[in-house]
VMD Tcl script that builds the backbone (N, CA, C; Angstrom):
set m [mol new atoms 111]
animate dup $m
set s [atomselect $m all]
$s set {name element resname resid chain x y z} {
  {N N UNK 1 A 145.178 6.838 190.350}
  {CA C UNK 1 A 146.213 6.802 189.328}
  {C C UNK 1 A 145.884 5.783 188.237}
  {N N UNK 2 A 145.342 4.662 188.644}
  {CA C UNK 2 A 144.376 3.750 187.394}
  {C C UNK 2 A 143.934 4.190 186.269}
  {N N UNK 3 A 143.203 5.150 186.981}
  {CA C UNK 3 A 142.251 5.627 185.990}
  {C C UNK 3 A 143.146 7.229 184.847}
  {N N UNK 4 A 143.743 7.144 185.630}
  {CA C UNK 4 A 144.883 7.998 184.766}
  {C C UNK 4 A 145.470 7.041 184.000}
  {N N UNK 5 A 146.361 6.118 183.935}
  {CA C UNK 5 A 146.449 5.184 183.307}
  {C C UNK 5 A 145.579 4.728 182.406}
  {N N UNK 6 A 144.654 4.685 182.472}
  {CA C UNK 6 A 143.400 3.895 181.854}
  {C C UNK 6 A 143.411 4.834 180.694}
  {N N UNK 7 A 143.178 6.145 180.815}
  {CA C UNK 7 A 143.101 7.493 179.811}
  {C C UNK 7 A 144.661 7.218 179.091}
  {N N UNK 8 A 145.292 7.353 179.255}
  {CA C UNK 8 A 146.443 7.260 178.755}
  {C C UNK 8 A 146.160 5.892 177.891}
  {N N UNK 9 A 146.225 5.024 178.245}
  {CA C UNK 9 A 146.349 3.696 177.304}
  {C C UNK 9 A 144.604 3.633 175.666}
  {N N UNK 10 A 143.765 4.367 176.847}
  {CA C UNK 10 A 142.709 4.662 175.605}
  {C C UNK 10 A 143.124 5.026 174.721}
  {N N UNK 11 A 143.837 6.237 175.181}
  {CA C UNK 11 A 144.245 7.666 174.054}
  {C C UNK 11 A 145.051 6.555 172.964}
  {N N UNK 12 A 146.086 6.106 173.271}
  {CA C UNK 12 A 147.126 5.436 172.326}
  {C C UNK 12 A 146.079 4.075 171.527}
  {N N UNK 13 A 145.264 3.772 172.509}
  {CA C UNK 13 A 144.736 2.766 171.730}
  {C C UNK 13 A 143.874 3.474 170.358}
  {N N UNK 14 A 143.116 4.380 170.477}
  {CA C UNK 14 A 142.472 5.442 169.470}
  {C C UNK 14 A 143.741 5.704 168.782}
  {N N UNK 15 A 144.569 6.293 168.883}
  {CA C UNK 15 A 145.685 7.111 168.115}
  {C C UNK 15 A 146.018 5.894 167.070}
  {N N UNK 16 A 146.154 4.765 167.475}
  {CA C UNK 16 A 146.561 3.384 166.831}
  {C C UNK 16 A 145.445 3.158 166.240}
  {N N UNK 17 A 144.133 2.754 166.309}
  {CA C UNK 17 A 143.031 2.692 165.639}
  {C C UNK 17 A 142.549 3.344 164.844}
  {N N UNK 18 A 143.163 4.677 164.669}
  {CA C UNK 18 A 142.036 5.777 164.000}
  {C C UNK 18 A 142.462 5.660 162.445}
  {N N UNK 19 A 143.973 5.494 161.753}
  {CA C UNK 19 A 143.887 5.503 160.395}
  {C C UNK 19 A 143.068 4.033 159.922}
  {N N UNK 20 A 142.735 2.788 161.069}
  {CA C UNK 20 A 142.403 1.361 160.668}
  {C C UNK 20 A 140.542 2.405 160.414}
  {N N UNK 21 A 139.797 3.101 161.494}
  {CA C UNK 21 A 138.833 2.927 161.605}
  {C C UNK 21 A 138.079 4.486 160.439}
  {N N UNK 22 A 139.240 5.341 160.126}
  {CA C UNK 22 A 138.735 5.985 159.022}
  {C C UNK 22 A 138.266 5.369 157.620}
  {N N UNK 23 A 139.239 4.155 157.411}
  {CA C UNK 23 A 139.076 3.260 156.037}
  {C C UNK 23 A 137.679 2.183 156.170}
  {N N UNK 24 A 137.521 1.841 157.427}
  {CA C UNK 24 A 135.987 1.082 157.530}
  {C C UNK 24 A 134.914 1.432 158.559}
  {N N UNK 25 A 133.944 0.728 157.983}
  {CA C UNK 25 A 132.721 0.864 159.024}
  {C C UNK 25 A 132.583 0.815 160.201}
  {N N UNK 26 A 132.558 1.909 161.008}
  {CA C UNK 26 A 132.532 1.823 162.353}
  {C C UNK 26 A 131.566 1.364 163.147}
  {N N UNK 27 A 131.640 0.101 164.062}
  {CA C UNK 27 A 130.262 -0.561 164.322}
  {C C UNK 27 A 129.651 -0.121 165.411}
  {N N UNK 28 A 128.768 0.155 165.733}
  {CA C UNK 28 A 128.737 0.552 166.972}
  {C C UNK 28 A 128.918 0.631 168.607}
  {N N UNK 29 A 129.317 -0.511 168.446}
  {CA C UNK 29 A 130.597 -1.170 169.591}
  {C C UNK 29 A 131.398 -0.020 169.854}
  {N N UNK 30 A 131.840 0.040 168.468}
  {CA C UNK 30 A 133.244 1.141 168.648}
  {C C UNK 30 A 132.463 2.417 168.560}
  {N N UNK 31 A 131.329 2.574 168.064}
  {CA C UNK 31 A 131.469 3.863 168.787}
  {C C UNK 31 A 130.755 4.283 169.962}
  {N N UNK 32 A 130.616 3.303 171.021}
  {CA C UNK 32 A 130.328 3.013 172.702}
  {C C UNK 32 A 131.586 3.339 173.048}
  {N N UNK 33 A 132.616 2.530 172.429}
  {CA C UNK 33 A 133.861 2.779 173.265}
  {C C UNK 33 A 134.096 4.424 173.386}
  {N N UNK 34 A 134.172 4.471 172.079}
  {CA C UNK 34 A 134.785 6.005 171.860}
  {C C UNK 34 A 134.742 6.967 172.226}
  {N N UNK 35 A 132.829 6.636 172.783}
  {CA C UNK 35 A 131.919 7.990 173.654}
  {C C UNK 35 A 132.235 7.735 174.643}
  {N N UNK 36 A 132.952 6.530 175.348}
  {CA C UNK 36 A 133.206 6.799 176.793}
  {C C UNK 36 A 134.644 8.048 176.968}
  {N N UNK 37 A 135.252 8.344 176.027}
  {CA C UNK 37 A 136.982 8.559 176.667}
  {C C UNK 37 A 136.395 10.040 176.665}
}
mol reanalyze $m
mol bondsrecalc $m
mol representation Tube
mol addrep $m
């Protein structure tokens, strides 16, 4: 169930990030994270 959780809190964390990360450079950090979900 964690890991259900875990997906869930990604998702919102992206949903919250995505109009910040359309306006700038996405570093590649973020897009490690991104390829994991």
């Amino acid at each position: 169930q964690d890991n259900d959780l875990s997906q869930v809190n990604r998702k919102n964390i992206i949903e919250a990030l995505a109009p910040i990360l359309e306006r700038k450079y996405t570093s590649p950090i973020m897009c490690d994270f991104f390829s994991q979900v």
